[in-house]
C-alpha positions as CSV (number, residue, x, y, z in Angstrom):
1,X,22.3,36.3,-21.2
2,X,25.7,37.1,-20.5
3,X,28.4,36.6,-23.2
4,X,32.0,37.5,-22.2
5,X,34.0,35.6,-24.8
6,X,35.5,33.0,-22.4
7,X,35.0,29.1,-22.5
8,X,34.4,27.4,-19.5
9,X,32.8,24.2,-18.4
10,X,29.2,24.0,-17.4
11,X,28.3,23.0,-14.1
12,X,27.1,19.8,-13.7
13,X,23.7,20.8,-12.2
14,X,23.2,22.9,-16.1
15,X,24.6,19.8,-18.1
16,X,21.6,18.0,-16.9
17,X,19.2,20.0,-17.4
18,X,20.5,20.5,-21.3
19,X,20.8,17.4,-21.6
20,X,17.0,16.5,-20.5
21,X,15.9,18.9,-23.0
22,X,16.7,16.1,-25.6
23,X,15.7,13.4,-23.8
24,X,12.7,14.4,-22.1
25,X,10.2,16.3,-24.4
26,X,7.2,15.7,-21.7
27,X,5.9,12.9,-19.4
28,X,5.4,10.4,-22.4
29,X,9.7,10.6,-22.7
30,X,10.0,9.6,-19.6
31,X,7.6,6.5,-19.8
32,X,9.8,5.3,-23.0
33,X,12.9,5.9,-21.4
34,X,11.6,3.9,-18.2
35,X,9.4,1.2,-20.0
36,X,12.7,0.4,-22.1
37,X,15.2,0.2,-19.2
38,X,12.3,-2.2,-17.7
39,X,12.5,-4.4,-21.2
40,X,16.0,-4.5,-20.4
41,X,15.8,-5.7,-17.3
42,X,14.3,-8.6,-18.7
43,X,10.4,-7.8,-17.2
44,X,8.4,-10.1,-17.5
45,X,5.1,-7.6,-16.3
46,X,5.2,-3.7,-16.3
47,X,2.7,-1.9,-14.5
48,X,2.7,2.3,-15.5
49,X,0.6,4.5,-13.5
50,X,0.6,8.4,-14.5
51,X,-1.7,11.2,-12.9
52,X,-2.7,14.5,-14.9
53,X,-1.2,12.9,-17.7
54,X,2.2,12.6,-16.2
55,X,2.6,16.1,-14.9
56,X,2.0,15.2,-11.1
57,X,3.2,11.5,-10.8
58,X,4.7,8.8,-13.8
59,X,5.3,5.7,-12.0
60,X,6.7,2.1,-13.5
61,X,6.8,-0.9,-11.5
62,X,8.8,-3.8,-13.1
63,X,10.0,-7.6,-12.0
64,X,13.0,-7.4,-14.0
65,X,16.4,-8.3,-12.5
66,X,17.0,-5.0,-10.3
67,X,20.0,-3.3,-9.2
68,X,21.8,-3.5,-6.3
69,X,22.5,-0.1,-4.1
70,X,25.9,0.2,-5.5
71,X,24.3,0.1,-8.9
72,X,21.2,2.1,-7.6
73,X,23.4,5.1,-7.0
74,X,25.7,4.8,-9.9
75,X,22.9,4.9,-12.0
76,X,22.4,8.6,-11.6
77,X,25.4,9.1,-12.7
78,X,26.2,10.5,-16.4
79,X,26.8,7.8,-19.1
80,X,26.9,5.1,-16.6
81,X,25.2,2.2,-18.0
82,X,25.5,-1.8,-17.9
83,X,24.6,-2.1,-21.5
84,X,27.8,-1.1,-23.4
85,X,31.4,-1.8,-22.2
86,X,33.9,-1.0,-25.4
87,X,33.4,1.4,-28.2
88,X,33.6,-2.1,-30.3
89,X,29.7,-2.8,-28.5
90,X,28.2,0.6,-30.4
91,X,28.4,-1.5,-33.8
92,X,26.2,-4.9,-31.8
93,X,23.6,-3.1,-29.5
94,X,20.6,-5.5,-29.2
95,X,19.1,-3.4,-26.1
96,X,16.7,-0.5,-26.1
97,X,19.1,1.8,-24.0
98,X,22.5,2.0,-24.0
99,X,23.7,5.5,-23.0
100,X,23.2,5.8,-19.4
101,X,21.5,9.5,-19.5
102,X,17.9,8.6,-19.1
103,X,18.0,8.5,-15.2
104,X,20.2,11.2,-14.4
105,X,18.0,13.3,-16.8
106,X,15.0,12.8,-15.8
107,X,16.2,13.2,-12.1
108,X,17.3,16.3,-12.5
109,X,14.0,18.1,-13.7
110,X,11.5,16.3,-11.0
111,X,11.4,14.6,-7.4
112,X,12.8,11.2,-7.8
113,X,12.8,7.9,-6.4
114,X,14.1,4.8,-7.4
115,X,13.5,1.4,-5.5
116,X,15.1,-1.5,-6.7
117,X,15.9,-4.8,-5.5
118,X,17.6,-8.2,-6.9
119,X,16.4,-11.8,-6.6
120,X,19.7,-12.8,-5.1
121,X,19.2,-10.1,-1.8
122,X,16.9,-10.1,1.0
123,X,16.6,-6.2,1.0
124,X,16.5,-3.7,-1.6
125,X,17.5,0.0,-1.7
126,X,15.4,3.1,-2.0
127,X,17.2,6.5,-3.8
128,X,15.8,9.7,-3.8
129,X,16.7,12.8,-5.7
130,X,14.8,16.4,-5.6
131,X,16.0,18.3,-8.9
132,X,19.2,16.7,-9.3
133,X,20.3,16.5,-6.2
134,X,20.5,13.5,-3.8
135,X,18.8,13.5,-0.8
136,X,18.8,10.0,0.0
137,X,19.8,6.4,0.3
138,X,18.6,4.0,2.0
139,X,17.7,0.2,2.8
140,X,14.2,-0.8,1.8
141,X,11.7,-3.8,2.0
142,X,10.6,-4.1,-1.4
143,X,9.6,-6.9,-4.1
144,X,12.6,-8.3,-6.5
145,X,12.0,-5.7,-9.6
146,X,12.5,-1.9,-9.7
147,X,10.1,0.6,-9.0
148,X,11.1,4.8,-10.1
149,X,8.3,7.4,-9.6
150,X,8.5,10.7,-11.1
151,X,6.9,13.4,-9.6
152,X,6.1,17.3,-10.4
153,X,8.2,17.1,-13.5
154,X,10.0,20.1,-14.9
155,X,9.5,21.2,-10.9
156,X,13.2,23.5,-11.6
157,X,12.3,24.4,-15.1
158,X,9.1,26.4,-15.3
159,X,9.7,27.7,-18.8
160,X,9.7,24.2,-20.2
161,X,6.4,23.2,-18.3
162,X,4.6,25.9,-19.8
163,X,4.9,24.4,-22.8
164,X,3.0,21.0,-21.7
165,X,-0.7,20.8,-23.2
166,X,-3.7,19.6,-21.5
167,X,-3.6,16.9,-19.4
168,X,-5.9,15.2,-21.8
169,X,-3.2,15.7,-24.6
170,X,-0.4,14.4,-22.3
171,X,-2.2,11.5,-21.5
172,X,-2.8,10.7,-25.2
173,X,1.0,10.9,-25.7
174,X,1.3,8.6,-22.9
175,X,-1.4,5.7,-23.9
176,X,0.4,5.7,-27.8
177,X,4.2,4.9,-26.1
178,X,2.2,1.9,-23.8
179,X,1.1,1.2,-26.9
180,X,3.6,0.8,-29.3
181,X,5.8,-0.7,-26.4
182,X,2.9,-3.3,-25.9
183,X,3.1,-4.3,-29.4
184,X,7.1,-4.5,-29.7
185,X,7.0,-6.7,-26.6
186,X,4.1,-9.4,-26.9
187,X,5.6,-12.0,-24.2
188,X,5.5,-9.2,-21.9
189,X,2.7,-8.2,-19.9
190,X,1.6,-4.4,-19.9
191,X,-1.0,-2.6,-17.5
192,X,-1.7,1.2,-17.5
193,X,-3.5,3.0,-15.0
194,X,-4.6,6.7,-15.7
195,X,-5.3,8.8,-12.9
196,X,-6.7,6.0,-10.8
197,X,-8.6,4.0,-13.3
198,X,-6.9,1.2,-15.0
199,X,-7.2,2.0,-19.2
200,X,-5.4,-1.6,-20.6
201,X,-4.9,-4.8,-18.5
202,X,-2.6,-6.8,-21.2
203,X,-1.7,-10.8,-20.1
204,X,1.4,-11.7,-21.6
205,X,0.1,-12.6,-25.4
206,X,1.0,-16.1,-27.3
207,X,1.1,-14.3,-30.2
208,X,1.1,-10.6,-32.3
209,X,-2.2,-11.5,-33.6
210,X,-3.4,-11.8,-30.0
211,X,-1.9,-8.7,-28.9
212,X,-3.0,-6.6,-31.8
213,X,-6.5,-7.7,-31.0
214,X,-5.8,-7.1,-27.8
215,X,-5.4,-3.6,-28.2
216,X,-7.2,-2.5,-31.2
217,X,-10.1,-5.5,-31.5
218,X,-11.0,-8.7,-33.1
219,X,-12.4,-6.5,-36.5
220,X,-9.1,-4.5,-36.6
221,X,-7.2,-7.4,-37.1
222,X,-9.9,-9.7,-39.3
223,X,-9.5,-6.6,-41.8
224,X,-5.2,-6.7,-42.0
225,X,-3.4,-8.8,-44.1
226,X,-0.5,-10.3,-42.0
227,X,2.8,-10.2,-43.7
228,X,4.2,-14.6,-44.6
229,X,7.4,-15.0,-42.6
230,X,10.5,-15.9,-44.9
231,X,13.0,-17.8,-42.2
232,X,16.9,-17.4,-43.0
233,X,16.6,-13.9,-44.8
234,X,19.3,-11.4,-43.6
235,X,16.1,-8.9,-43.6
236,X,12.4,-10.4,-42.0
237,X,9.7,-8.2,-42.1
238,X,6.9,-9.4,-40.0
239,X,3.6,-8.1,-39.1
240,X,0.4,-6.8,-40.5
241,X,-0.7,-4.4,-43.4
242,X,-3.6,-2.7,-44.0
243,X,-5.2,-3.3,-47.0
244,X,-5.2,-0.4,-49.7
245,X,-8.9,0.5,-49.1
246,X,-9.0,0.9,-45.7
247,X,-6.7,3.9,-44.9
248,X,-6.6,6.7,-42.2
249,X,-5.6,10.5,-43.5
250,X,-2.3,10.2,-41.2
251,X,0.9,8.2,-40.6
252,X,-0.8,8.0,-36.9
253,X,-2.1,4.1,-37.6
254,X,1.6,3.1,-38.9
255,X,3.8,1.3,-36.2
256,X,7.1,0.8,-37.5
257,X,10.0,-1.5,-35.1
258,X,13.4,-2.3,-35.8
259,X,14.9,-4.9,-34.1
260,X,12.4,-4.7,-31.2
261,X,12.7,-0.9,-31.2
262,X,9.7,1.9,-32.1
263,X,11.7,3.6,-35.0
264,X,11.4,4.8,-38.5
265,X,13.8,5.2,-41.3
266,X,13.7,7.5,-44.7
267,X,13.9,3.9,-46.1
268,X,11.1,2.5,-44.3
269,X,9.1,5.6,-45.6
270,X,9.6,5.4,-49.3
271,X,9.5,1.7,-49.0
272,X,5.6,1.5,-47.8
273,X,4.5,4.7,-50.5
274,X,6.3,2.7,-53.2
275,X,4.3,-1.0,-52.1
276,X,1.1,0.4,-52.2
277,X,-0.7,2.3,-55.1
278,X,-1.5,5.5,-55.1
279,X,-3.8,6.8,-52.3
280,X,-6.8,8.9,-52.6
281,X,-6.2,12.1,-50.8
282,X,-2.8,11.1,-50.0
283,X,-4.1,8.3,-47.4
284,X,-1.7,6.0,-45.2
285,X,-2.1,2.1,-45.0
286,X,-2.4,1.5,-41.3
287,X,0.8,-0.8,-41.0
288,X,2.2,-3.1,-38.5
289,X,5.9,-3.2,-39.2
290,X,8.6,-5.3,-37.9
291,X,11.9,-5.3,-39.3
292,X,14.7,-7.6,-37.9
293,X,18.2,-7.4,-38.9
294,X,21.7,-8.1,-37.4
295,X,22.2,-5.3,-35.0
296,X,25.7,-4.2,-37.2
297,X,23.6,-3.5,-40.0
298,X,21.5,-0.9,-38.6
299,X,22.7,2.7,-36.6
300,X,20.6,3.1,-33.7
301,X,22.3,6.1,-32.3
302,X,21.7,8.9,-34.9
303,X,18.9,10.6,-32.8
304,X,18.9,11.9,-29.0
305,X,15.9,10.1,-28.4
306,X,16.1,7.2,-30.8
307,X,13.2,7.7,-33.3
308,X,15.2,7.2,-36.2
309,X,17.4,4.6,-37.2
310,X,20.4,4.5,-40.4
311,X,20.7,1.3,-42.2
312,X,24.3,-0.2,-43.3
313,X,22.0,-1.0,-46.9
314,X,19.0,0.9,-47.3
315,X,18.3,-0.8,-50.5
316,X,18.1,-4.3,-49.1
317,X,15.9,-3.0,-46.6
318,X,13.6,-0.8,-48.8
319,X,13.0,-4.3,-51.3
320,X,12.4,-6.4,-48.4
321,X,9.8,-4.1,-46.9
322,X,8.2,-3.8,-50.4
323,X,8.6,-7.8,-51.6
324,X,6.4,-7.9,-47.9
325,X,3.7,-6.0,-48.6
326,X,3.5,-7.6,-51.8
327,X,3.4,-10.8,-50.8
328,X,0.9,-9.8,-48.0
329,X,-1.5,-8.2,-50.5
330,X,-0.8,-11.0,-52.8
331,X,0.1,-8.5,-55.8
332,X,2.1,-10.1,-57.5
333,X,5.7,-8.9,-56.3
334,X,6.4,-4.8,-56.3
335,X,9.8,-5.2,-56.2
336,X,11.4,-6.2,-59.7
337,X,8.4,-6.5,-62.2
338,X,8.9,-9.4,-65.0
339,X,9.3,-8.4,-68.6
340,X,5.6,-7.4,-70.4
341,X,6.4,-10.9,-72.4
342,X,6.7,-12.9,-69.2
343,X,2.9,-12.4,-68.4
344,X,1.7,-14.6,-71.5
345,X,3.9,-17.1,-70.7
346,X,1.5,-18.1,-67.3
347,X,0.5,-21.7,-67.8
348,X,-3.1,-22.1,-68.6
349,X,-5.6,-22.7,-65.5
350,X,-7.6,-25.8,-65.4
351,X,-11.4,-25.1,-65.7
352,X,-13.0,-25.6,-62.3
353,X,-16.5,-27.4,-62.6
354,X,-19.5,-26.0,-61.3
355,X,-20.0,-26.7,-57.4
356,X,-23.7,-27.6,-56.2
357,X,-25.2,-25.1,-53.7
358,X,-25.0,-25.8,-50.2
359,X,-27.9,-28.1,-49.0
360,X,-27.4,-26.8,-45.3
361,X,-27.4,-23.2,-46.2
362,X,-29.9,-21.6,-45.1
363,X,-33.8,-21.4,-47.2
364,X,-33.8,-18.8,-50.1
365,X,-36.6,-17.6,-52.1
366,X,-37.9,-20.0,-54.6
367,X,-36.9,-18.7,-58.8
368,X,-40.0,-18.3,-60.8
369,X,-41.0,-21.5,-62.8
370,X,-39.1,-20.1,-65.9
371,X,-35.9,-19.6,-64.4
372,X,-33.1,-22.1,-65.4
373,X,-31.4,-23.3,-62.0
374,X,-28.5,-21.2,-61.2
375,X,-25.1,-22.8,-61.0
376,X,-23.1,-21.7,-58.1
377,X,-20.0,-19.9,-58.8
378,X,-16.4,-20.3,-57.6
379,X,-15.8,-16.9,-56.6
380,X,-12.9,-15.8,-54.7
381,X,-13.7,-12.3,-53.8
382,X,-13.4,-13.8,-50.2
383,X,-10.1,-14.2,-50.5
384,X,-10.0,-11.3,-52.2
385,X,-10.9,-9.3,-49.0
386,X,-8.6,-10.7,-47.1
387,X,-5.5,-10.8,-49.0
388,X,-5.4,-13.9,-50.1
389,X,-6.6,-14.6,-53.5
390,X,-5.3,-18.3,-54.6
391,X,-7.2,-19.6,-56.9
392,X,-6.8,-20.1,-60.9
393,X,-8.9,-21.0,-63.6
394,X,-11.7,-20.5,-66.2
395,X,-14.8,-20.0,-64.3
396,X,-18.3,-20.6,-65.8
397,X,-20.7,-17.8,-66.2
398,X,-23.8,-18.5,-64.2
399,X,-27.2,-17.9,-66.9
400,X,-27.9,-14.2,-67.4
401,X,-31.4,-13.8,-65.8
402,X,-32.2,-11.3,-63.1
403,X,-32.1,-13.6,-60.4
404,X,-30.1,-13.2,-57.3
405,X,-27.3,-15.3,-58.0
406,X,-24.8,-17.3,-55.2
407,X,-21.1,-17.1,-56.0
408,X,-19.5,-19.5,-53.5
409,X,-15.6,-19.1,-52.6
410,X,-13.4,-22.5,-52.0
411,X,-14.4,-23.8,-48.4
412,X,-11.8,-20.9,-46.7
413,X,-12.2,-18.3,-44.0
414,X,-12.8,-15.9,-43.2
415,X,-15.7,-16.2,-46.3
416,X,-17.7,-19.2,-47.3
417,X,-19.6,-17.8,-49.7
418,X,-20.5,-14.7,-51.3
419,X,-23.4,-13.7,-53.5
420,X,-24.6,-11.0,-55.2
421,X,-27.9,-8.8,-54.1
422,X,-29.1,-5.8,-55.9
423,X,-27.8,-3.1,-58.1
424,X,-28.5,0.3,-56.3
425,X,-29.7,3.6,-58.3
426,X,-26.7,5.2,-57.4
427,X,-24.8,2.6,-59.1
428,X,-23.0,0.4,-56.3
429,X,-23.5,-3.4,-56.5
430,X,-24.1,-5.0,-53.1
431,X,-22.9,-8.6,-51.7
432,X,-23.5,-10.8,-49.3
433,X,-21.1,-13.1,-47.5
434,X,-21.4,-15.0,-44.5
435,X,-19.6,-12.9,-42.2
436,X,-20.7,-9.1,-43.9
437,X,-21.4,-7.3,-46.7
438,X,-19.5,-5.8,-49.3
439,X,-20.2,-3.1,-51.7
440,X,-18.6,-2.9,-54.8
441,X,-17.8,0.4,-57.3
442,X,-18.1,-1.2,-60.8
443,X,-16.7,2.0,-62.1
444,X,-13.8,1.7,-59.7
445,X,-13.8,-1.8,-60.4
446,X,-14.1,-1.5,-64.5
447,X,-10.8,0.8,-64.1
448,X,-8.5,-1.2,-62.3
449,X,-9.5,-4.4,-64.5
450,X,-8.7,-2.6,-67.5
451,X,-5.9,-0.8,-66.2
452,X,-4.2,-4.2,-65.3
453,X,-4.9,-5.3,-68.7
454,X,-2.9,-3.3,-70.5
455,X,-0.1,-3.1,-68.2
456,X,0.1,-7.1,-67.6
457,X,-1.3,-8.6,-70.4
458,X,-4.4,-10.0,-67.7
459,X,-6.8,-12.4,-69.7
460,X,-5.4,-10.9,-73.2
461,X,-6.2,-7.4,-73.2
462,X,-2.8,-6.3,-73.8
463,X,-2.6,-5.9,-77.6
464,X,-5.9,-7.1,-78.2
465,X,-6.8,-4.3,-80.6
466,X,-10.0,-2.9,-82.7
467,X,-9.6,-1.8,-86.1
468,X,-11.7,1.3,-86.4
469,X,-14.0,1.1,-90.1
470,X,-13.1,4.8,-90.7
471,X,-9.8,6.1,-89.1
472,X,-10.0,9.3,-87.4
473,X,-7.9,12.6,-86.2
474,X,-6.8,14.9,-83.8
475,X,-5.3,18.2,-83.0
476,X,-3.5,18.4,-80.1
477,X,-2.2,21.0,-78.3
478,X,1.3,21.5,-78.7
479,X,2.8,20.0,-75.4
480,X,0.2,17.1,-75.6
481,X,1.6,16.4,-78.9
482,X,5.4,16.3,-78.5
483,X,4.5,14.0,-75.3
484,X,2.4,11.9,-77.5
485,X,5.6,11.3,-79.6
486,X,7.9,10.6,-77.1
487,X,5.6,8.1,-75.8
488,X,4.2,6.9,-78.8
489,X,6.1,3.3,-78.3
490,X,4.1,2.6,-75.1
491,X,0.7,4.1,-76.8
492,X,0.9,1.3,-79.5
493,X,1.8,-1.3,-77.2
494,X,-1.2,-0.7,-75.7
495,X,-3.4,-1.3,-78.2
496,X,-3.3,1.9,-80.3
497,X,-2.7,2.8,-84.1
498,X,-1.3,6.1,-84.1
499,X,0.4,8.0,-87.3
500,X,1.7,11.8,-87.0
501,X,0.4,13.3,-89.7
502,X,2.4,16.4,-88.4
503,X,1.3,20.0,-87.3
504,X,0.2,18.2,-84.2
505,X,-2.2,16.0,-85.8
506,X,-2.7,12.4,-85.2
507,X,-4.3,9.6,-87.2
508,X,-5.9,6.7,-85.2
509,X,-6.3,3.6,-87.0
510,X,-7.0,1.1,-83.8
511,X,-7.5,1.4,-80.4
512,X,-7.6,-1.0,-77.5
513,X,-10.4,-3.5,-77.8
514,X,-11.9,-2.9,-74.2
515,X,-12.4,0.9,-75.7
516,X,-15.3,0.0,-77.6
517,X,-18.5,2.2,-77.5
518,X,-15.8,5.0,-76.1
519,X,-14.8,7.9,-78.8
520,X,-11.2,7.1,-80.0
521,X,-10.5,10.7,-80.4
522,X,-11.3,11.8,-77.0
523,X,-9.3,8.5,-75.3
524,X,-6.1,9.4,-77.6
525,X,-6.2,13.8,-76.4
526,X,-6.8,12.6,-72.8
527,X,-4.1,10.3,-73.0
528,X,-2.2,13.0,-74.4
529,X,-3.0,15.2,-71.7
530,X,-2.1,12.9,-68.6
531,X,1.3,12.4,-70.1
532,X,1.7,16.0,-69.7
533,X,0.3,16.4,-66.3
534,X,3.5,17.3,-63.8
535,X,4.6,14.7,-61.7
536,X,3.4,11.8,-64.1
537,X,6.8,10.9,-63.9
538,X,7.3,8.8,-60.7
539,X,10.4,6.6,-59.5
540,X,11.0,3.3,-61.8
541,X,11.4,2.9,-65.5
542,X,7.6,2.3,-66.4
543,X,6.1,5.1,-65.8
544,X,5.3,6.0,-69.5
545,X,3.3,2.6,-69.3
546,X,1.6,3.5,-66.3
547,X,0.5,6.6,-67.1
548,X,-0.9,5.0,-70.5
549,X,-2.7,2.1,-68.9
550,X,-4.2,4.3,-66.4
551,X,-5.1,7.1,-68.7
552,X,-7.1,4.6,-71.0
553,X,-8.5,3.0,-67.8
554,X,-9.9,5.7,-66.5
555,X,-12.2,6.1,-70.2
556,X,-13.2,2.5,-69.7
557,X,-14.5,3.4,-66.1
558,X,-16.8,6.3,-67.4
559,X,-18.7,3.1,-70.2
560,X,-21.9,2.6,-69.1
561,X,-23.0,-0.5,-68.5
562,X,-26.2,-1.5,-66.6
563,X,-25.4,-4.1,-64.0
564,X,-26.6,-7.6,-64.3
565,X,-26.9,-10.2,-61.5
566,X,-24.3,-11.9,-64.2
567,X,-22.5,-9.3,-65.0
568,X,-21.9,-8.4,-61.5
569,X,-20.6,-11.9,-60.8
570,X,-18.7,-11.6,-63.6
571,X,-17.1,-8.1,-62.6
572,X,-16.0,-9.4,-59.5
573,X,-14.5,-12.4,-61.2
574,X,-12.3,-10.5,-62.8
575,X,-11.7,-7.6,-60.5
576,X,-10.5,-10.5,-57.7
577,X,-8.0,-12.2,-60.6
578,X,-6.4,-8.6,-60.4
579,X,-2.7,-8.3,-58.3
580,X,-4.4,-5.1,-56.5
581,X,-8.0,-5.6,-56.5
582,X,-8.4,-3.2,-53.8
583,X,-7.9,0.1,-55.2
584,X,-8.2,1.8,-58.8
585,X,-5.9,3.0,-60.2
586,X,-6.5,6.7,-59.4
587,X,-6.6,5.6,-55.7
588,X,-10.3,5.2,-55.4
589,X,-11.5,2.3,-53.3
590,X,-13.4,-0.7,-55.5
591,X,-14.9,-2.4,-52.5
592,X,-15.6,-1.8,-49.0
593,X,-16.5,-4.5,-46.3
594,X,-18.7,-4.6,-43.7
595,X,-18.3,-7.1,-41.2
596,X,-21.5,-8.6,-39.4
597,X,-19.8,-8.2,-36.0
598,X,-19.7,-4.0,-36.7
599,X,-22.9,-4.0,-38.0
600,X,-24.1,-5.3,-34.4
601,X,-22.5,-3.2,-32.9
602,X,-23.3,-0.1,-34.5
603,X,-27.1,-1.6,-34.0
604,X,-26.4,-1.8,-30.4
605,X,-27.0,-6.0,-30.6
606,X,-23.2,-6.7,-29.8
């Protein structure tokens, strides 16, 4: 490289190519930047076609409005666009592109050619370009719309198409833009065709929920909870969110817009790990994101290639986005929590009477002689499952004999009734439903019920308290003990009786009443202990109480309890009445469902 001291201006041929190597990474960066310019157009159907994953030809064929062959050759021009006019338009851009480097980049690292053509003409204009230079102009005969292939990209720049994988890995890239484009863009139809074969066919969708299931399947949506529109907020969030027990290991199932646009934020990031408990294993909700605000409240041009976006307030963005999810999982609200005192204050629930069974359902084994008859139970693990858990009240216990006994939900999809099958040795409970199973982790279960308990008051557990007949002690290690102190206000709110009796020794007079048949000693130095464990101390002002619910919790989890066909019904009861009935608190999933549909298929009867 030679270095001589002087400044001097590049030449325009090297300013291109520089500039490329922000804007186009590999063939997928030139499908965005194309697909987008096509959206702006105002497309109405865009076909892509790519061969060897992009490397020999990318091709997008749009019937947007076209340019005509003035426009055609200005476009190759740098920062030449029709989408901004004044340095006042930076502050209001509602389009996908806006800088006018796209084409002129991408024309300078591959054999170009652009044909375009507006409604309003009879003939439409064909420019070529072989590594940023023109080579032609000329009339063509050509439908209204724009057509650019891309051929032998990175043709001039060998040492940047070394770096391109397999054609296999290019192509993935490829398929996840069509993808998140398709989803951005609903009304819009999308077709891809991969060396020859045609991978997605997309109609123009009436809807999200059609175009989700259009690309990922009727089952992938059934298991999302979609996200209740709030009209007239300055901040919608739209869209779908996975449920907390149904996660993938990466941030590759999490689809985030803004404004119409693929884009992420730091904001958007803490925003989903604050809304949804903690993860086993670090996990990500699969998410369907879309977050509409006024286009001068959010900085689209922070990053070359427009992945990330600033907002003008973060904060109203991150509660929005959290108040969302909430309200989609039906927790209860994530962003501001009420006072402790405000849970006790619910108005009682009217009792709901028993509901007859079915007489169209179909025959079940006849009860021995001796059995009382069952009453069915309103259950609404069915909602439950799929986010929507509205129901309320007192709920009769069906009669405890080992029978299998029916728990029927109120007449609501996607579940019309639910009952309970068998106990397995390895300790799961098993369900049926009318469109699955599900099987339930009473430990799981037993944790998060308990764990909610204490930290919301849910059915009286907080401060319901035992008095132990003979108090007992213990000596803590030092650490565990000073924590124990600093926390002792939450400990007792809890349901503990704790006096220092000092050289780190602790008298327990009471513990929590849903600790019965657990050693008091033993609860109290594990509490101690998780107090102490680093990073205990997350964002918000609770985390004390946390940490205390979920330590006592996770001692209720490890009771055992044999599993009754009444117990079971009354497990799920309870575990459904909780705001996050998904998960326990340590992340571990409570239930799992399997729909009938995936069962068939994985049979091979679909």
């Amino acid at each position: 490289m030679r270095r001589d001291g002087h400044v001097r201006v590049l030449p325009i041929h090297v300013a291109n190519k520089i500039a490329a190597g922000e804007v186009v990474e590999r063939p997928a960066s030139v499908v965005k930047e194309l697909v987008e310019n096509a959206i702006d157009a105002g497309a109405g159907d865009i076909k892509i076609t790519v061969t060897q994953g992009g490397r020999k030809l990318v091709s997008v064929l749009d019937d947007g409005c076209g340019m005509s062959r003035d426009d055609a050759v200005l476009s190759l021009e740098r920062q030449a666009t029709s989408k901004i006019l004044d340095v006042s338009d930076i502050d209001e851009i509602d389009t996908l592109g806006f800088r006018g480097e796209a084409i002129p980049s991408i024309a300078s690292v591959s054999r170009f050619t652009l044909t375009t053509r507006r409604r309003d003409t009879d003939e439409g204009t064909q420019v070529q370009v072989d590594a940023g230079v023109l080579s032609g102009v000329s009339a063509a005969g050509c439908p209204p719309g724009t057509l650019v292939e891309v051929r032998d990209l990175f043709c001039n720049v060998p040492a940047r198409r070394k770096f391109l994988r397999s054609f296999q890995t290019e192509e993935s890239h490829v398929r996840h833009v069509f993808t998140v484009h398709a989803l951005a863009h609903p009304s819009i139809g999308f077709t891809l065709v991969a060396d020859g074969r045609e991978a997605y066919r997309l109609a123009p969708a009436a809807s999200l929920r059609d175009r989700v299931a259009d690309l990922f399947g009727a089952d992938f949506v059934e298991k999302m909870a979609e996200i209740p529109e709030k009209p007239g907020c300055a901040v919608r969030v739209g869209g779908f969110v996975g449920r907390p027990n149904q996660n993938t290991p990466t941030r590759r199932g999490q689809y985030v817009f803004v404004n119409g646009r693929p884009a992420t934020a730091p904001a958007i990031a803490y925003a989903l790990k604050e809304a949804y408990p903690r993860q086993q294993g670090d996990a990500k909700p699969a998410v369907l994101l879309f977050v509409t605000l006024a286009p001068n409240q959010v900085d689209v041009n922070v990053h070359p290639t427009k992945r990330e976006v600033r907002f003008r307030d973060g904060s109203a963005v991150k509660n929005a986005i959290m108040a969302a999810v909430a309200a989609a999982l039906n927790t209860g609200g994530a962003t501001a929590q009420p006072p402790l005192d405000a849970h006790f204050a619910q108005p009682a629930a009217e009792p709901c009477a028993p509901a007859a069974r079915p007489t169209t359902s179909a025959p079940q084994a006849a009860a021995p002689a001796s059995a009382p008859t069952q009453p069915a139970v309103r259950c609404p693990i069915a909602m439950a499952a799929a986010g929507r858990p509205d129901w309320t009240g007192a709920i009769p216990r069906p009669a405890p004999v080992e029978t299998t006994v029916e728990i029927e939900s109120r007449p609501k999809k996607p579940w019309e009734s639910c009952r309970f099958l068998a106990a397995t040795e390895t300790g799961y409970a098993l369900f049926e439903t009318d469109s699955g199973l599900v099987t339930l982790n009473p430990s799981a279960a037993r944790e998060r019920i308990a764990y909610e308990k204490l930290l919301y008051g849910n059915g009286g557990g907080r401060g319901a308290v035992q008095r132990l007949l003979i108090p007992e002690t213990v000596k803590l290690p030092p650490a565990d003990a000073a924590r124990l102190r600093e926390s002792i206000g939450e400990v007792e709110a809890a349901g503990f009786a704790i006096e220092d009796f000092g050289d780190d020794v602790f008298k327990i007079d009471a513990v929590p009443q849903m600790t019965g048949g657990v050693s008091a000693t033993e609860t109290v130095a594990t509490l101690a202990h998780d107090l102490t464990e680093p990073g205990a101390k997350r964002a918000g002002e609770r985390w004390r109480e946390e940490t205390v619910a979920k330590s006592v919790a996770r001692s209720c989890a490890g009771m055992s309890r044999a599993l009754t066909a009444a117990g079971a019904a009354e497990l799920v009861e309870e575990l459904v009445a909780c705001r996050m009935p998904y998960v326990s608190p340590r992340g571990r999933p409570t239930m799992i469902f399997t729909s009938s549909r995936e069962m068939d298929r994985k049979f091979g009867l679909s």
